[in-house]
OpenMM code with the backbone's topology and positions (N, CA, C; nanometers):
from openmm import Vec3, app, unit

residues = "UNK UNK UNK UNK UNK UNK UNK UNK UNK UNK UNK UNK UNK UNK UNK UNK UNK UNK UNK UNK UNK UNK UNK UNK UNK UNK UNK UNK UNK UNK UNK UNK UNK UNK UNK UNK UNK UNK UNK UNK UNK UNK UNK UNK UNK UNK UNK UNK UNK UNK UNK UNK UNK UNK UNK UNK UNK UNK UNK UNK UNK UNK UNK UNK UNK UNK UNK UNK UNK UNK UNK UNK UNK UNK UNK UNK".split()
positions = [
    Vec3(-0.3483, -1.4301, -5.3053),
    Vec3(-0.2261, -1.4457, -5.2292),
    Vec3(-0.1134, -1.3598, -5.2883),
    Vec3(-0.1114, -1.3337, -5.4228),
    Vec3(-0.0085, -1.2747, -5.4474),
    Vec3(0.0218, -1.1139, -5.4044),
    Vec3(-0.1419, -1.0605, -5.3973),
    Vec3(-0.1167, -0.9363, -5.3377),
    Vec3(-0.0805, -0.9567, -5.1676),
    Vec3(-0.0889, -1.0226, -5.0873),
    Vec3(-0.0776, -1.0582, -4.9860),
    Vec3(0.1116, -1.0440, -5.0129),
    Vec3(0.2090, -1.1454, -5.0620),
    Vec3(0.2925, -1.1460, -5.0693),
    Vec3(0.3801, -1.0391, -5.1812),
    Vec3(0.3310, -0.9638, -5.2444),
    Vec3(0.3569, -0.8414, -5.2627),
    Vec3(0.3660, -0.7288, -5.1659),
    Vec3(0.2812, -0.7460, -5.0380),
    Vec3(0.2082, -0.6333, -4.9651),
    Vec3(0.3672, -0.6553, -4.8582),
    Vec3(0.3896, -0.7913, -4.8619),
    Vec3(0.4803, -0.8617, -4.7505),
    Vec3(0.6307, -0.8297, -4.8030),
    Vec3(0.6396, -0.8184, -4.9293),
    Vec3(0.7725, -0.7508, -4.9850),
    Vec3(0.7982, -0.6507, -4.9840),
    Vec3(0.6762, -0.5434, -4.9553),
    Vec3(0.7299, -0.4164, -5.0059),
    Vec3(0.7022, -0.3818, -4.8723),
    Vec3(0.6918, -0.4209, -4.7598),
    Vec3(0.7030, -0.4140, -4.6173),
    Vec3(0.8639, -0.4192, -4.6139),
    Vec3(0.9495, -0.5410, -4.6206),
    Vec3(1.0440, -0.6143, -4.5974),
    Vec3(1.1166, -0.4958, -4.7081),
    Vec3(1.1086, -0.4555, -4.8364),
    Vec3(1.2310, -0.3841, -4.8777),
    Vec3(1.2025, -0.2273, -4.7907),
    Vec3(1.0993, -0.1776, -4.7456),
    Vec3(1.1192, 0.0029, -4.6937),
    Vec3(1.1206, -0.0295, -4.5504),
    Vec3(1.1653, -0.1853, -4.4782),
    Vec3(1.1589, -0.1202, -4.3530),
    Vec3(1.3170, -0.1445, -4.3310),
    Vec3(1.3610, -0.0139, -4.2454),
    Vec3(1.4545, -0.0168, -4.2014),
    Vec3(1.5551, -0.1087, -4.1196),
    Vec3(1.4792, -0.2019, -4.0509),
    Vec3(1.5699, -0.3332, -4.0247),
    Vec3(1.5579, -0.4446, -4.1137),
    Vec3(1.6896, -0.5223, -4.1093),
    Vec3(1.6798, -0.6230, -4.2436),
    Vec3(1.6354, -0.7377, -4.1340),
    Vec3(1.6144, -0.7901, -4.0624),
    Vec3(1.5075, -0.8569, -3.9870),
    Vec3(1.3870, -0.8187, -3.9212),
    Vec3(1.2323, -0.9182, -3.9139),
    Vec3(1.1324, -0.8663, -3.8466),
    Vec3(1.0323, -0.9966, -3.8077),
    Vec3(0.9959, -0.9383, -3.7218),
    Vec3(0.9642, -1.0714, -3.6681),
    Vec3(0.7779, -1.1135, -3.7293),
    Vec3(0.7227, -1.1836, -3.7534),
    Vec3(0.5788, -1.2113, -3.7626),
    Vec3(0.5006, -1.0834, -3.7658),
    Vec3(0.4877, -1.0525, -3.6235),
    Vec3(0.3837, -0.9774, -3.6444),
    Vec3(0.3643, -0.8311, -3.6455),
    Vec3(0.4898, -0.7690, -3.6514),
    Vec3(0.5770, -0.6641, -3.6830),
    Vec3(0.5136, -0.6900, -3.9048),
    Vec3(0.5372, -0.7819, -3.9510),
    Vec3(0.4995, -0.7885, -4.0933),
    Vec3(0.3605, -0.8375, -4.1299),
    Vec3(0.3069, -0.9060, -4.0232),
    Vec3(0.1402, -0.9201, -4.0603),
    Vec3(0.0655, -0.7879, -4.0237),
    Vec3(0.1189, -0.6823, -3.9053),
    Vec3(0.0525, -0.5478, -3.8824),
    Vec3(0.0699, -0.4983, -4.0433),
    Vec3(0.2041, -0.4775, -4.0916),
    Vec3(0.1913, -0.3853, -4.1577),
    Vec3(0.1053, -0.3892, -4.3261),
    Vec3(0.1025, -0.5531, -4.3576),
    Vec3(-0.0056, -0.6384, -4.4384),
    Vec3(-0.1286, -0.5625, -4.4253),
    Vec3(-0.1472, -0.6040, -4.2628),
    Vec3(-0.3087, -0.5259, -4.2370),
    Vec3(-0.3528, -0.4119, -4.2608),
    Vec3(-0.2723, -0.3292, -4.2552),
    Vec3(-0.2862, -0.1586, -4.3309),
    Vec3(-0.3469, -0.1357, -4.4486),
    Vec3(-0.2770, -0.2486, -4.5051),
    Vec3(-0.3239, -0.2380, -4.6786),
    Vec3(-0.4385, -0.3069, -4.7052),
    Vec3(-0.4780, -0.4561, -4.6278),
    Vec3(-0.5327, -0.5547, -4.5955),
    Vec3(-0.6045, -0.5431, -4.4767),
    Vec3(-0.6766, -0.5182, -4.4334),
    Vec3(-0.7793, -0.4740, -4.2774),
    Vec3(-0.8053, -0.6484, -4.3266),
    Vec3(-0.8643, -0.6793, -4.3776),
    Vec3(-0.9571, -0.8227, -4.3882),
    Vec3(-0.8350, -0.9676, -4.3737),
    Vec3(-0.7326, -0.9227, -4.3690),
    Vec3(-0.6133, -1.0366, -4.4205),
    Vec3(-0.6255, -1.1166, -4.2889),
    Vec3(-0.6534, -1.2721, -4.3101),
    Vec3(-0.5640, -1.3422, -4.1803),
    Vec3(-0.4712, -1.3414, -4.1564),
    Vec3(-0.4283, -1.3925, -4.0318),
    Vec3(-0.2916, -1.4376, -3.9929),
    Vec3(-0.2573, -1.5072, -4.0256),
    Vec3(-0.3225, -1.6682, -4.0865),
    Vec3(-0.2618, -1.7723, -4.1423),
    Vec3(-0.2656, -1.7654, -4.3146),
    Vec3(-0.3529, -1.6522, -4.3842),
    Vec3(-0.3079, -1.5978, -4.4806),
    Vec3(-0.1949, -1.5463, -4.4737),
    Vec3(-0.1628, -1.4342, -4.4197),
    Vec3(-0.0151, -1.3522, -4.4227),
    Vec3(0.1183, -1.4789, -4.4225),
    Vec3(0.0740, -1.5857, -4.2924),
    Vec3(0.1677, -1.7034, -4.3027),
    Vec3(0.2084, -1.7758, -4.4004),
    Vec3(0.0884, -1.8299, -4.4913),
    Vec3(0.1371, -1.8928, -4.6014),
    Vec3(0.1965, -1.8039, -4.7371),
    Vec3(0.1680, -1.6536, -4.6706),
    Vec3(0.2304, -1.6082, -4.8209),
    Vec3(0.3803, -1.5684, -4.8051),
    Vec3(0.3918, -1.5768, -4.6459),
    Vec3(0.5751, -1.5289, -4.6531),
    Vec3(0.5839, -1.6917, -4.6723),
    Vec3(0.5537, -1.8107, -4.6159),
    Vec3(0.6291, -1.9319, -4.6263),
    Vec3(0.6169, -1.9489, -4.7515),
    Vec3(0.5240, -1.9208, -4.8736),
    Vec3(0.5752, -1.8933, -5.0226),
    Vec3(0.6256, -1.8055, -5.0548),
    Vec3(0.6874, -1.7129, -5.0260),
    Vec3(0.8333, -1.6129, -5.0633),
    Vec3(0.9111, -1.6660, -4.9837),
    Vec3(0.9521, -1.7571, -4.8751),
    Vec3(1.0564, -1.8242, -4.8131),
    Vec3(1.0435, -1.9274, -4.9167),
    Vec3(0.9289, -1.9922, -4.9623),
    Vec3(1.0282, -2.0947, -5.0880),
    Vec3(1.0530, -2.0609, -5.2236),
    Vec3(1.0084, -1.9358, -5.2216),
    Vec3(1.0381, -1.8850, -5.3667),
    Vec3(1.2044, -1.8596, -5.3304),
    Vec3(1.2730, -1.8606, -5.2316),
    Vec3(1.3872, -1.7791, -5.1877),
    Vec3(1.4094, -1.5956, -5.1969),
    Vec3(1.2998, -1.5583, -5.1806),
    Vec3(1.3031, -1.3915, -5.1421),
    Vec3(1.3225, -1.3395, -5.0265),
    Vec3(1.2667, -1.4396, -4.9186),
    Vec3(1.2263, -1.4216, -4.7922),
    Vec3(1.3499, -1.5146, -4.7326),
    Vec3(1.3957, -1.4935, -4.6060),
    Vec3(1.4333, -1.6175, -4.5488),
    Vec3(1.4106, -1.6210, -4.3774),
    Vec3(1.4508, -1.7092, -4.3353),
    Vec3(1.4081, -1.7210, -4.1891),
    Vec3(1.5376, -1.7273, -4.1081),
    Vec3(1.5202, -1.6589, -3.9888),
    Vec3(1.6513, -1.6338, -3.9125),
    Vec3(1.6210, -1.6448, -3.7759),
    Vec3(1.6797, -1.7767, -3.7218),
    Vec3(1.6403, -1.8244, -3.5802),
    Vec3(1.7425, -1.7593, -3.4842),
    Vec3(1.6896, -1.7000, -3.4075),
    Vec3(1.7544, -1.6555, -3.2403),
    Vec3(1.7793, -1.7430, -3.1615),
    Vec3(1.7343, -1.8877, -3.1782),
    Vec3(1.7013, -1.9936, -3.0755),
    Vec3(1.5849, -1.9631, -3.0298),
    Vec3(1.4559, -1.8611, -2.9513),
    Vec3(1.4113, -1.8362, -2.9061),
    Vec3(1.2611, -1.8820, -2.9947),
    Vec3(1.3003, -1.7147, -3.0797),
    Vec3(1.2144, -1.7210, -3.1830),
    Vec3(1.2789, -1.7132, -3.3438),
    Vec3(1.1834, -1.6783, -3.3945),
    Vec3(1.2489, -1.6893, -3.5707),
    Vec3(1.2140, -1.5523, -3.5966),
    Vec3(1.2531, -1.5286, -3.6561),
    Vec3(1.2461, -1.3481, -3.7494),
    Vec3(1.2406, -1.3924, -3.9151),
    Vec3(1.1900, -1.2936, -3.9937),
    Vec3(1.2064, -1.3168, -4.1264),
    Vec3(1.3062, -1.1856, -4.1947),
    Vec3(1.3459, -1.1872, -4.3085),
    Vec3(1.4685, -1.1458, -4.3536),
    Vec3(1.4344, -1.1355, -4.5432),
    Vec3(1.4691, -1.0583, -4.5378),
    Vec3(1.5010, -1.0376, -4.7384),
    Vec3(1.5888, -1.0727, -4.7682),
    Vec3(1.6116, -1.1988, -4.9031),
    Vec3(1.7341, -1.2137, -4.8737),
    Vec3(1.8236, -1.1332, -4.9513),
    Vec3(1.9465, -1.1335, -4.9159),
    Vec3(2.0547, -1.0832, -4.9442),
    Vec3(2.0601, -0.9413, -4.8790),
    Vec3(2.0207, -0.9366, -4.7846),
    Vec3(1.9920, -0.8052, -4.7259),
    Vec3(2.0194, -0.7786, -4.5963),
    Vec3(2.1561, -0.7051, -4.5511),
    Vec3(2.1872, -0.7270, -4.3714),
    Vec3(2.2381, -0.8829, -4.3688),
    Vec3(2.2823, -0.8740, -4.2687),
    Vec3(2.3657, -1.0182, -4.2146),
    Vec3(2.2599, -1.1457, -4.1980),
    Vec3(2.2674, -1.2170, -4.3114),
    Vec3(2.1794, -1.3146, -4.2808),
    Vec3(2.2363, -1.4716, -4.3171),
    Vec3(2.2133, -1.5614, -4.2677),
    Vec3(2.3100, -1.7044, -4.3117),
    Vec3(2.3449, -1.7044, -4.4254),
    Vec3(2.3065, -1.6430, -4.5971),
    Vec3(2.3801, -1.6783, -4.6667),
    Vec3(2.4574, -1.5969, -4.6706),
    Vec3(2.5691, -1.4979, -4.6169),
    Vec3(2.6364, -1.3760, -4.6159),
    Vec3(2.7658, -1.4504, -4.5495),
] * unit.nanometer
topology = app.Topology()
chain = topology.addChain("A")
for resn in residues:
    res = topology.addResidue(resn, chain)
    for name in ("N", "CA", "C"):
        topology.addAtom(name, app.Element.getBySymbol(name[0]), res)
């Protein structure tokens, strides 16, 4: 898992928007990861969302994920 959530950070710091939604960050996992699940990729951002690296940012609609301190995000 940790390369999983390594793979998911260094997605989240070189991509150019400071929000992204799911599967916009499980594609880019898969690049590195062809074999990775989806509910792998899930539990490793919801452990960098509780490590506090990651955070989650609701539209009402859907949720997006976020780096924190990075772009306009609730703790800002």
């Amino acid at each position: 898992m940790d390369d999983l959530k390594k793979a998911i950070l260094d997605f989240a710091e070189n991509n150019k928007k400071s929000k992204f939604y799911f599967s916009d960050m499980e594609k880019a996992v898969k690049v590195e990861f062809p074999d990775a699940k989806a509910r792998d990729v899930k539990k490793a951002a919801t452990a960098l969302v509780n490590e506090e690296k990651l955070i989650y940012f609701s539209t009402g609609s859907s949720t997006m994920y976020g780096l924190k301190g990075r772009g306009q995000t609730e703790d800002h």
